[in-house]
Backbone as CSV, one residue per row, in Angstrom:
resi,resn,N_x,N_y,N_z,CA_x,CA_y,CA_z,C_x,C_y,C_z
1,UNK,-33.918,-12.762,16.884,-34.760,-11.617,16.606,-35.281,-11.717,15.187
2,UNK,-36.369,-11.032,15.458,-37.078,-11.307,13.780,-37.518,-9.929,13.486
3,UNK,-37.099,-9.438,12.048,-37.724,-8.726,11.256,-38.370,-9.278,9.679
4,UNK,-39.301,-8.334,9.650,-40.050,-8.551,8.310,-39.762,-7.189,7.603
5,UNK,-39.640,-7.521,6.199,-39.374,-6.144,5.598,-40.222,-6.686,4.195
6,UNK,-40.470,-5.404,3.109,-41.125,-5.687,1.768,-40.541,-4.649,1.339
7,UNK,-40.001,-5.518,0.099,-39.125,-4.153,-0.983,-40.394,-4.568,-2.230
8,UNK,-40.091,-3.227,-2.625,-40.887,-3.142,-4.223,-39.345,-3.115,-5.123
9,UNK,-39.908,-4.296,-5.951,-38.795,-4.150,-7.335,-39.252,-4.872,-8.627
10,UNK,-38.696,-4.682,-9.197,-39.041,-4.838,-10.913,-39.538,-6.474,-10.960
11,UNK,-40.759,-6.675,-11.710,-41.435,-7.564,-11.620,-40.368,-8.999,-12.237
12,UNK,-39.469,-8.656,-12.755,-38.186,-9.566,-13.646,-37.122,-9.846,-12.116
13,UNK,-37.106,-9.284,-11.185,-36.414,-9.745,-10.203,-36.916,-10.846,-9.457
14,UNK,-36.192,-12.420,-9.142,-36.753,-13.181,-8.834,-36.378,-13.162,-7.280
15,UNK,-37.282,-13.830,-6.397,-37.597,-13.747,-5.049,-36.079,-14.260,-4.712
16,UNK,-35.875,-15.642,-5.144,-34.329,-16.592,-5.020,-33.421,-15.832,-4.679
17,UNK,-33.075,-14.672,-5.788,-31.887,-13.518,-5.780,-31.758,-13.001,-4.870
18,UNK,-33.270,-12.276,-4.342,-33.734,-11.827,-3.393,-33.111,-12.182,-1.974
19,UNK,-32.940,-13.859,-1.984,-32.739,-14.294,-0.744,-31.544,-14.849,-0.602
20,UNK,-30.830,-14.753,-1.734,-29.585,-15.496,-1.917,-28.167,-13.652,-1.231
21,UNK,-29.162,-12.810,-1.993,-28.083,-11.989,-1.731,-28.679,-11.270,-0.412
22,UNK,-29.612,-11.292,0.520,-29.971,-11.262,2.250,-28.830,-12.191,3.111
23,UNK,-28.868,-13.839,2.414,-27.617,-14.782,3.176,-26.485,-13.943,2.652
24,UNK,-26.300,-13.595,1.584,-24.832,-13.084,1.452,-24.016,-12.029,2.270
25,UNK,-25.060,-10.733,2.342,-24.947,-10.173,2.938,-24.993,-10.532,4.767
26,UNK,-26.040,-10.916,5.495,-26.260,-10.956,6.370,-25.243,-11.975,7.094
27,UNK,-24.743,-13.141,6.258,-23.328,-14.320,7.130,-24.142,-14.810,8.038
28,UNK,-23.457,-15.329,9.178,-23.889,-15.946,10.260,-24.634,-15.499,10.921
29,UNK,-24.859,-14.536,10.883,-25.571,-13.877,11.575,-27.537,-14.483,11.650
30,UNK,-27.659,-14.402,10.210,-28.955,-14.937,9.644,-29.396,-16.386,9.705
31,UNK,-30.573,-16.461,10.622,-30.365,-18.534,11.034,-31.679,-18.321,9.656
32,UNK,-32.793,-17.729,9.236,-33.423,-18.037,8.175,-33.730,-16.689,7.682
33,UNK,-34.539,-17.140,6.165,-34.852,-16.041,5.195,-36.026,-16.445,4.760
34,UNK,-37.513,-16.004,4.959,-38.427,-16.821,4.330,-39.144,-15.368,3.431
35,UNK,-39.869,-15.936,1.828,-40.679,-14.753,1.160,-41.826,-15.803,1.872
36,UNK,-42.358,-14.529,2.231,-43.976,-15.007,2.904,-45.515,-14.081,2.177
37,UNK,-44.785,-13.204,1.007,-45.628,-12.489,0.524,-45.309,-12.029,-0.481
38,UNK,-46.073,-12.104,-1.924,-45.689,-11.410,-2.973,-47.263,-10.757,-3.617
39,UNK,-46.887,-9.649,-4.126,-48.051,-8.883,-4.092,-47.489,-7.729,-5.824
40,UNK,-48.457,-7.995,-6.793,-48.628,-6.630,-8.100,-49.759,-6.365,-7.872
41,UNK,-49.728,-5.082,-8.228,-50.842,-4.371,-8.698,-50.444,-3.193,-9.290
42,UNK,-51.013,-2.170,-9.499,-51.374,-0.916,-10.137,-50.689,0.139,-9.514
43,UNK,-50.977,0.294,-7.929,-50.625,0.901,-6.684,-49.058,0.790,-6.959
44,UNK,-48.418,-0.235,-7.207,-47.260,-0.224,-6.909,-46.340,0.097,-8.209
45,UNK,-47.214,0.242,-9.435,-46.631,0.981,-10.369,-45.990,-0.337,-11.486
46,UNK,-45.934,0.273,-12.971,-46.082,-0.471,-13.805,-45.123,-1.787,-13.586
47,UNK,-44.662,-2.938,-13.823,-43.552,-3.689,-14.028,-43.125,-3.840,-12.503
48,UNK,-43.878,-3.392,-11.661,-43.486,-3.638,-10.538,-43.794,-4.711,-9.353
49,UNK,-43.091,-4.874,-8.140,-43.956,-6.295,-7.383,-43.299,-6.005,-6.318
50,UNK,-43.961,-6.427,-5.103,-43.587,-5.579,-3.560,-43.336,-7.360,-2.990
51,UNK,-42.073,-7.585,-2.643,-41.886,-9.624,-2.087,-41.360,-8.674,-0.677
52,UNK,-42.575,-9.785,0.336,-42.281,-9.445,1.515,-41.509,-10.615,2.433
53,UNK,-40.460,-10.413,3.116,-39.575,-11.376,3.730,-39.497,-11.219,5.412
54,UNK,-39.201,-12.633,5.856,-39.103,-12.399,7.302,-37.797,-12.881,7.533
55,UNK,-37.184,-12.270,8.025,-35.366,-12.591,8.787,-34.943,-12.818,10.021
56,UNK,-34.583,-14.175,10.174,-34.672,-14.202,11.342,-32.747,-14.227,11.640
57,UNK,-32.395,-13.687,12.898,-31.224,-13.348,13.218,-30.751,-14.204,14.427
58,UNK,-30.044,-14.998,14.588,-29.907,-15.813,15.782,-27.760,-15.768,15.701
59,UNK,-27.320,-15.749,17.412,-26.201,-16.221,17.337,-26.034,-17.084,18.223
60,UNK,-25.289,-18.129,17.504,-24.960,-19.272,18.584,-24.605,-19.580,20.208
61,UNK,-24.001,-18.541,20.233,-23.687,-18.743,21.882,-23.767,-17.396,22.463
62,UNK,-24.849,-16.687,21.802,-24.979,-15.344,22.697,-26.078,-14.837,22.178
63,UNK,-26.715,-13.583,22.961,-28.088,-12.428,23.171,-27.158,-11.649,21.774
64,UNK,-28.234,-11.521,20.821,-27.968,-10.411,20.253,-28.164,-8.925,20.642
65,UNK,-27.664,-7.920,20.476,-27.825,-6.674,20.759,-28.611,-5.791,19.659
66,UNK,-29.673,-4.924,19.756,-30.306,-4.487,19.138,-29.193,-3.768,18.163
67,UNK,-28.569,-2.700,18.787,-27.706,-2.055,17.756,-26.871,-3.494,16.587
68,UNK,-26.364,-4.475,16.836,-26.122,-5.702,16.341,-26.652,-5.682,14.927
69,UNK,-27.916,-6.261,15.415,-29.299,-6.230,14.142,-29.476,-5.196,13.247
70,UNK,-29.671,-3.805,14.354,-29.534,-2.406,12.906,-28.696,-2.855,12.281
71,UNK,-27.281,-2.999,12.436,-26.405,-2.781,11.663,-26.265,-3.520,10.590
72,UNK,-26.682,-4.978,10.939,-26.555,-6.162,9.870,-27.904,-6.242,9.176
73,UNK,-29.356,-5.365,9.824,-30.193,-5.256,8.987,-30.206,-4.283,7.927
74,UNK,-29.523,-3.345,8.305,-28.956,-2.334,7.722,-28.334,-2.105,5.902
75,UNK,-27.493,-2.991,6.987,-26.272,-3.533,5.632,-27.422,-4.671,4.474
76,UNK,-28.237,-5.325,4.792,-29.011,-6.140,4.334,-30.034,-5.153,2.961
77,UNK,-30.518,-4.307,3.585,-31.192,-3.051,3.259,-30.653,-2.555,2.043
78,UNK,-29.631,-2.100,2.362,-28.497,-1.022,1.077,-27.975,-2.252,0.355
79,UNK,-27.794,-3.523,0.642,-27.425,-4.350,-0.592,-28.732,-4.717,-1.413
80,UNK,-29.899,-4.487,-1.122,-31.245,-4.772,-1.968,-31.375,-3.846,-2.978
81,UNK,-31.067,-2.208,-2.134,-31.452,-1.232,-2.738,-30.187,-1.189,-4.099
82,UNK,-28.888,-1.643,-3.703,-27.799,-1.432,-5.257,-28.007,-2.319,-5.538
83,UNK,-28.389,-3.783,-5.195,-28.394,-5.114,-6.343,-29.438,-4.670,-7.321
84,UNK,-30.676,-4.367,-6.706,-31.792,-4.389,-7.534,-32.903,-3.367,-7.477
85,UNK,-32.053,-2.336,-7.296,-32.852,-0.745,-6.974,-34.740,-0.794,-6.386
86,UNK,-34.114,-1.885,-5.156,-35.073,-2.442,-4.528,-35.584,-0.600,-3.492
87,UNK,-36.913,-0.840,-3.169,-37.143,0.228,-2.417,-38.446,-0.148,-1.188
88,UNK,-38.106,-0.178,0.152,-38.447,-0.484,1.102,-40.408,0.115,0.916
89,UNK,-41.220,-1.327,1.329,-42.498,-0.883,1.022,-43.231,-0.508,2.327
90,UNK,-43.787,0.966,2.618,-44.420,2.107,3.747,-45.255,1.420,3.986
């Protein structure tokens, strides 16, 4: 299963971190992590930068379950928002 998400965070946060602490969080669960979009401007407010990522979720010998994914996308989510007072982009 694949989701895409875009956090806005401080233009000094590097994408790497970004994706290092998604594998950390996410474990086995996560077969990839790609930034497929990085975007400043004005809109998104001073010092700021919106990196958009796609996650892909695979398990080896079984169907994931949607509730599955919330949960580990979830958990993925709230570790962005305390590492790097990341905030999900509308």
């Amino acid at each position: 299963m694949q989701r895409d998400i875009a956090v806005v965070v401080s233009e000094e946060v590097q994408a790497g971190d970004l994706v290092g602490t998604i594998r950390h969080t996410a474990g086995e669960l996560l077969e990839s992590v790609e930034v497929f979009d990085v975007f400043t401007g004005s809109k998104l407010g001073d010092g700021k930068k919106s990196v958009a990522l796609s996650l892909v979720y695979r398990h080896k010998e079984r169907t994931l379950t949607d509730e599955e994914i919330a949960e580990v996308h979830g958990s993925v989510v709230s570790a962005l928002e305390q590492t790097f007072a990341a905030e999900l982009r509308k």
